[in-house]
C-alpha positions as CSV (number, residue, x, y, z in Angstrom):
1,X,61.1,-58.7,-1.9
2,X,58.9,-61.8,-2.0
3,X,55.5,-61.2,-3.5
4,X,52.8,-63.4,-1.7
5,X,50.3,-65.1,-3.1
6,X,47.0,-65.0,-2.4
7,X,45.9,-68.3,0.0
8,X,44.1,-71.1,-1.9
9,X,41.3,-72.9,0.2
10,X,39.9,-76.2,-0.9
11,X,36.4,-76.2,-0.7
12,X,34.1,-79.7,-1.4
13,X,37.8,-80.6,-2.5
14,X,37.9,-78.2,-5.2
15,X,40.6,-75.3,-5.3
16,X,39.2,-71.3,-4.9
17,X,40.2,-68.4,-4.8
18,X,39.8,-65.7,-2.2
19,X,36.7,-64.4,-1.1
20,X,34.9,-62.0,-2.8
21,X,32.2,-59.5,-2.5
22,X,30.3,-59.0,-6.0
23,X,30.1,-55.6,-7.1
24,X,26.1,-55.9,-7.7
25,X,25.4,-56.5,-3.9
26,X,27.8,-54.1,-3.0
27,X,26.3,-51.3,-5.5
28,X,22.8,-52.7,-3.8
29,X,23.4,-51.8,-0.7
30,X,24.8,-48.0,-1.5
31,X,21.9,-47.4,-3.4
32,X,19.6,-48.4,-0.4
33,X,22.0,-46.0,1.6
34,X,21.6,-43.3,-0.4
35,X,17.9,-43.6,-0.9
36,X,17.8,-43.3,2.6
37,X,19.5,-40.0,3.2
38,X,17.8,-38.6,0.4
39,X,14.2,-39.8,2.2
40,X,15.2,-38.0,5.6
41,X,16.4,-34.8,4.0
42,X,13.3,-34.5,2.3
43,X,11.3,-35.4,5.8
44,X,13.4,-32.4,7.1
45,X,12.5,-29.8,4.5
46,X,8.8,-30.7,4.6
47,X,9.3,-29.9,8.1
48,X,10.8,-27.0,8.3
49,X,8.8,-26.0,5.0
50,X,5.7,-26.3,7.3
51,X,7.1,-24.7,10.4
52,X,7.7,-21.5,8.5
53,X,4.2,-21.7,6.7
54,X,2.7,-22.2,10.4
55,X,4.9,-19.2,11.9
56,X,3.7,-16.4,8.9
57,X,0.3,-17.8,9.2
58,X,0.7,-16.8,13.1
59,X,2.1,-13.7,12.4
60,X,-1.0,-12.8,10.0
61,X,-3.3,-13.9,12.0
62,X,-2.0,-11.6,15.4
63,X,-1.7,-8.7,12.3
64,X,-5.0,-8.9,11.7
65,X,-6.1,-9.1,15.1
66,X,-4.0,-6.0,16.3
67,X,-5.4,-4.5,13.2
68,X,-8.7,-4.9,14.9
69,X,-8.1,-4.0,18.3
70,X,-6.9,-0.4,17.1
71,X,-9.1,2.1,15.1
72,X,-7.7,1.8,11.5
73,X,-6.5,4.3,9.1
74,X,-6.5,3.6,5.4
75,X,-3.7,5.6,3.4
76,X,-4.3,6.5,-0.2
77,X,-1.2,8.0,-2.5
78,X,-1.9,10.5,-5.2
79,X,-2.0,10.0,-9.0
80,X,1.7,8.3,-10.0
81,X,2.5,7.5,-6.4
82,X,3.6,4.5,-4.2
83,X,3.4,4.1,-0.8
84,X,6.8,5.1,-0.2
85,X,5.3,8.3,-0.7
86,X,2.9,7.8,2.7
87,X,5.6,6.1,4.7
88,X,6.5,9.2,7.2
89,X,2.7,9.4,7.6
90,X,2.2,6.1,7.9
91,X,5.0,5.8,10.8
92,X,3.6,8.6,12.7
93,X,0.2,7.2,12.6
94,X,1.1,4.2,13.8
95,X,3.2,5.9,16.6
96,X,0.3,7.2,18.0
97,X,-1.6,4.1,18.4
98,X,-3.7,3.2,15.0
99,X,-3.7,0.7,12.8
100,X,-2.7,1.7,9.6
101,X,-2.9,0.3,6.2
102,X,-0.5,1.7,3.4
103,X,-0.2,0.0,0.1
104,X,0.6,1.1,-3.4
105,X,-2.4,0.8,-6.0
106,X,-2.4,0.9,-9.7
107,X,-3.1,4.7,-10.1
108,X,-2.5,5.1,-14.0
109,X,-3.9,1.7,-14.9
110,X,-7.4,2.2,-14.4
111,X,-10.7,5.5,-14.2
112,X,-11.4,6.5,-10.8
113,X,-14.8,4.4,-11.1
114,X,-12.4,1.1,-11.2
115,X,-10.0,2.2,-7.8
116,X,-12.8,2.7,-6.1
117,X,-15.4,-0.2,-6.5
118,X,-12.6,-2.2,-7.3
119,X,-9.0,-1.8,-5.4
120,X,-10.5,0.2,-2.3
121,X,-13.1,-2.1,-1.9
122,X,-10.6,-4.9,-2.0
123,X,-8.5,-3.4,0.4
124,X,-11.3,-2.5,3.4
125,X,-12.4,-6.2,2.7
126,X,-8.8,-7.4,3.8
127,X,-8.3,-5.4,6.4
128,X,-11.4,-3.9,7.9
129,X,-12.9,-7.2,9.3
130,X,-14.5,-6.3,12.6
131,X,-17.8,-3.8,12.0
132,X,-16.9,-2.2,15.5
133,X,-13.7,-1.1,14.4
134,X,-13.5,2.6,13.9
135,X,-12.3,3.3,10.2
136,X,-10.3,6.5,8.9
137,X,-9.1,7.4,5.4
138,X,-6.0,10.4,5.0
139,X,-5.1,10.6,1.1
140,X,-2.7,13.0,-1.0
141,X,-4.0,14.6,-4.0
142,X,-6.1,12.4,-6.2
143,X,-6.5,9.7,-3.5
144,X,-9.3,11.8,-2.0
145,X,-11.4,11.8,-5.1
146,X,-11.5,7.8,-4.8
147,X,-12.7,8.3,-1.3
148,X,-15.5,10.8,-2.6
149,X,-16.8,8.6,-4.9
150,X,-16.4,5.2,-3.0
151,X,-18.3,7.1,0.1
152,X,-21.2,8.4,-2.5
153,X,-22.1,4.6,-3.4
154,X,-21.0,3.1,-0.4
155,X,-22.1,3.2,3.4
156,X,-19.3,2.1,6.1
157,X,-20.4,0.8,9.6
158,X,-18.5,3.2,11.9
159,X,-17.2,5.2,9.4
160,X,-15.0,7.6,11.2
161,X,-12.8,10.6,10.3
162,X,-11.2,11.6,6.8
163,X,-8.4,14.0,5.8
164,X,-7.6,15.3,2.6
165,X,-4.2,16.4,1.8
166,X,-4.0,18.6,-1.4
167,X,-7.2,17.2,-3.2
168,X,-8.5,18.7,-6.4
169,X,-11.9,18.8,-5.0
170,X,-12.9,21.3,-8.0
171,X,-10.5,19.6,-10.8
172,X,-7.2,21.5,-11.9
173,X,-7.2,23.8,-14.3
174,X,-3.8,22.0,-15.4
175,X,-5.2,19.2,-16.4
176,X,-7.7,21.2,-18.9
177,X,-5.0,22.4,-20.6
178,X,-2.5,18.9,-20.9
179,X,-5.0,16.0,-20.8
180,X,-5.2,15.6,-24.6
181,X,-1.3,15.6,-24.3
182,X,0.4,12.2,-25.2
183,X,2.9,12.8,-22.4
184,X,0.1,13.4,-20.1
185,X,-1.6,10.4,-21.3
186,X,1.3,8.2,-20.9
187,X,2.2,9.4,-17.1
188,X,-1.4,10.1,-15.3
189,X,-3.7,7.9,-17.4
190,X,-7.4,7.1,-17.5
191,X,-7.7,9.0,-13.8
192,X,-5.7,11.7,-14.2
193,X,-8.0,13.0,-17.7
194,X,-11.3,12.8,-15.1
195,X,-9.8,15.3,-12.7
196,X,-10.3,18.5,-15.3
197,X,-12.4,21.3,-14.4
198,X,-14.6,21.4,-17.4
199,X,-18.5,19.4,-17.9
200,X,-16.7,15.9,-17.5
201,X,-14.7,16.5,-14.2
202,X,-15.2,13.6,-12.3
203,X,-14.8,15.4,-9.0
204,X,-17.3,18.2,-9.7
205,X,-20.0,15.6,-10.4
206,X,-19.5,14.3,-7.1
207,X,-21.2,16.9,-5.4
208,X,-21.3,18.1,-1.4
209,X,-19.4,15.6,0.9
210,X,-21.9,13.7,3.6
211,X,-18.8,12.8,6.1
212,X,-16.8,14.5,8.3
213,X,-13.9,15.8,6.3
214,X,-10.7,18.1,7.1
215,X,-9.2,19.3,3.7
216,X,-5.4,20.7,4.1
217,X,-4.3,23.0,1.2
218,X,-0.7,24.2,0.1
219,X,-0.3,27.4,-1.1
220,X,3.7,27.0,-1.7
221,X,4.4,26.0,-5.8
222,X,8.0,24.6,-6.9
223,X,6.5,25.4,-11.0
224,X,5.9,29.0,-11.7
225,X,4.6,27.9,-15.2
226,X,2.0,26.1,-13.4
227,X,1.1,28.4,-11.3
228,X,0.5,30.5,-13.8
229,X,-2.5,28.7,-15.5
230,X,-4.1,28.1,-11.5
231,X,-6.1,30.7,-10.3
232,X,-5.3,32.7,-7.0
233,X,-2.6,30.8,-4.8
234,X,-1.9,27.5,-5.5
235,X,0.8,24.0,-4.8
236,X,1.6,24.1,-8.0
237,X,-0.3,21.5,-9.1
238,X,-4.0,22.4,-7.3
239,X,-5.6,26.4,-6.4
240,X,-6.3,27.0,-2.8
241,X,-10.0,27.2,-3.8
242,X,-9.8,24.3,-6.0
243,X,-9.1,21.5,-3.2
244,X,-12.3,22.9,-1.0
245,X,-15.5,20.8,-1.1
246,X,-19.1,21.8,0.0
247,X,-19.9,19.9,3.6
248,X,-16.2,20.2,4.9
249,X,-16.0,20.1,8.4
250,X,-12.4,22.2,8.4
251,X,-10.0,23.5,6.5
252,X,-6.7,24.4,6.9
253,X,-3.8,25.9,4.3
254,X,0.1,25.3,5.4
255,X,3.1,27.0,3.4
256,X,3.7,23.8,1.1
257,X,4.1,22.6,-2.4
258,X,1.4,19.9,-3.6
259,X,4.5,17.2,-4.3
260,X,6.2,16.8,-0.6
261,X,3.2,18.6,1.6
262,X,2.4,15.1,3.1
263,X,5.7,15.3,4.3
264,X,5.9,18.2,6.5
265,X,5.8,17.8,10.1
266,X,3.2,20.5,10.4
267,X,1.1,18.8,8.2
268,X,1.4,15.3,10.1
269,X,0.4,17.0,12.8
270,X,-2.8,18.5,11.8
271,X,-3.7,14.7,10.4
272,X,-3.5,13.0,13.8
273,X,-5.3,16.4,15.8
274,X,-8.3,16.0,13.2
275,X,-8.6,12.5,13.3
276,X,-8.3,13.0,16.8
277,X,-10.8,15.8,17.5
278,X,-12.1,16.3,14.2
279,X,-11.3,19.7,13.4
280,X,-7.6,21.0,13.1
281,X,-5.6,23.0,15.8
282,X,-5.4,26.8,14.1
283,X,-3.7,27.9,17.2
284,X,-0.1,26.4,16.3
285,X,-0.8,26.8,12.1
286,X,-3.0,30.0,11.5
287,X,-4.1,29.4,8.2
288,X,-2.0,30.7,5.5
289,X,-3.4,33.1,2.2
C-alpha cells in the first residue's frame, strides 16, 4: 500500500506545507460559542424565573381578593396544636361559602399577652384588609382565651360572630395541680401556667365577654385520672362549668372529649348554624349533662 504524501505548494517560491488552522483561533471561536449558549440559557431562566414569580404573585393577589369578597373566619388551635388540627373545620367552613384562615402559631413559645398583640394581630393584618368585611373567630381550647384578651384591648370594625370550642373560660383545675411540673413546663409553656384557676389565672381576670359568643362544651373524658381532679362533668381536660363565660350569647354541651371534639360532625355543625344565626340549633343536639 502506497502512503501519500502530503501536497507541497510553492508559495512566493518558497516550499509549504499544508494548510493549517492554529489551535488558538480554533479554541477562540469555541469559547465565543460556548459563551453564547451559556448567555441564552441564562436569558431563559430569568424568564421563566419571572413568569413563575408573576403567576404566584397573581394567585395571591385573586387569594386575597376572594378572601375579601367572602365574610372571613379566623381559626385558632389549642395549646400544643397545629392547624392540622382545624383542617376538617376549616374544609367545612370553606364549603359553605367563607373565607377562612387556618394557620399554626407558636402556642408554647410565648404568654397569652404575646399571641395576642403579637401573632393574632399579625394575622388579621394579612388577611383582614377590607373594613367591610365581616370577620369571625372559632377556636379549640386555649385559642379562645387569646381571642378574650385580644377583643378586651382591641375594637374590630365589623366584628362578627365567635365560637368557642372547649375553652377554659374559668382556668382548669388541672393545670393548678401540674403547672410547677417540669414536664408540664416543657410541653404547654409560658401560656399553658396562665390558664390555672387560682389569683393569677389569666382567663378569670378577663372578666364578662362584650361580643356575641357561642361556647360548645364536652362532657365525654378519654382520662379518668383527670377527671377526677375536675369538678362535675368534664372533657377531660376542662369542667362543663369551667368553659362558661359571663355575657355568652349560647351554649351548647355535645357527648365529646376535649382532644378530638372539633372533630365531630355534630360539633361542625353547630359552628356554621351559630355563625350563621348566632345562636345554636338545640333541636337536633339537646344539650347534654
Amino acid at each position: 500500500m502506497r502512503i501519500r504524501k502530503p501536497e507541497v505548494r510553492a508559495v512566493s517560491g518558497k516550499n509549504v506545507g499544508p494548510e493549517r488552522i492554529h489551535p488558538t483561533g480554533q479554541k477562540k471561536k469555541e469559547d465565543v460559542r460556548t459563551r453564547q449558549k451559556k448567555a441564552i440559557k441564562k436569558a431563559l431562566f430569568l424568564s421563566l424565573l419571572f413568569f413563575f414569580a408573576a403567576l404566584q404573585s397573581i394567585k395571591h393577589i385573586n387569594k386575597q381578593s376572594a378572601l375579601q369578597n367572602r365574610e372571613l373566619v379566623i381559626l385558632l388551635h389549642g395549646l400544643a396544636r397545629t392547624e392540622r388540627s382545624m383542617l376538617k373545620l376549616e374544609n367545612r367552613l370553606s364549603s359553605s361559602g367563607y373565607a377562612v384562615v387556618n394557620t399554626t402559631f407558636p402556642s408554647t413559645k410565648h404568654p397569652i399577652e404575646y399571641l395576642s398583640d403579637v401573632v393574632l394581630e399579625g394575622i388579621i393584618q394579612q388577611y383582614y384588609g377590607n373594613p367591610q368585611q365581616k370577620i369571625h373567630f372559632v377556636t379549640h381550647s386555649f385559642g379562645g382565651i387569646i381571642i378574650r384578651f385580644y377583643l378586651k384591648h382591641h375594637t374590630l370594625p365589623n366584628l362578627g360572630r365567635t365560637v368557642m370550642i372547649s375553652p377554659p373560660n374559668q382556668g382548669s383545675e388541672l393545670v393548678d395541680r401540674l403547672k410547677n411540673t417540669v414536664f408540664f413546663k416543657k410541653f404547654n409553656g409560658p401560656a399553658g401556667s396562665q390558664l390555672g384557676t387560682d389569683k393569677d389565672s389569666l382567663p378569670l381576670n378577663l372578666g364578662p365577654v362584650d361580643f356575641e359568643l357561642g361556647v360548645i362544651s364536652g362532657n365525654r373524658s378519654l382520662n379518668l385520672i383527670n377527671s377526677l381532679i375536675l369538678p362535675g362533668p368534664d372533657d377531660g381536660i376542662v369542667s362543663v362549668e369551667g368553659t362558661k363565660v359571663a355575657g355568652m350569647k349560647d351554649f351548647i354541651v355535645l357527648p365529646q372529649s376535649h382532644t378530638y371534639i372539633m372533630l365531630s360532625e355534630k360539633v361542625i355543625n353547630q359552628v356554621i348554624h351559630f355563625l350563621k344565626h348566632g345562636v345554636f340549633n338545640h333541636k337536633t343536639s339537646p344539650t347534654y349533662q
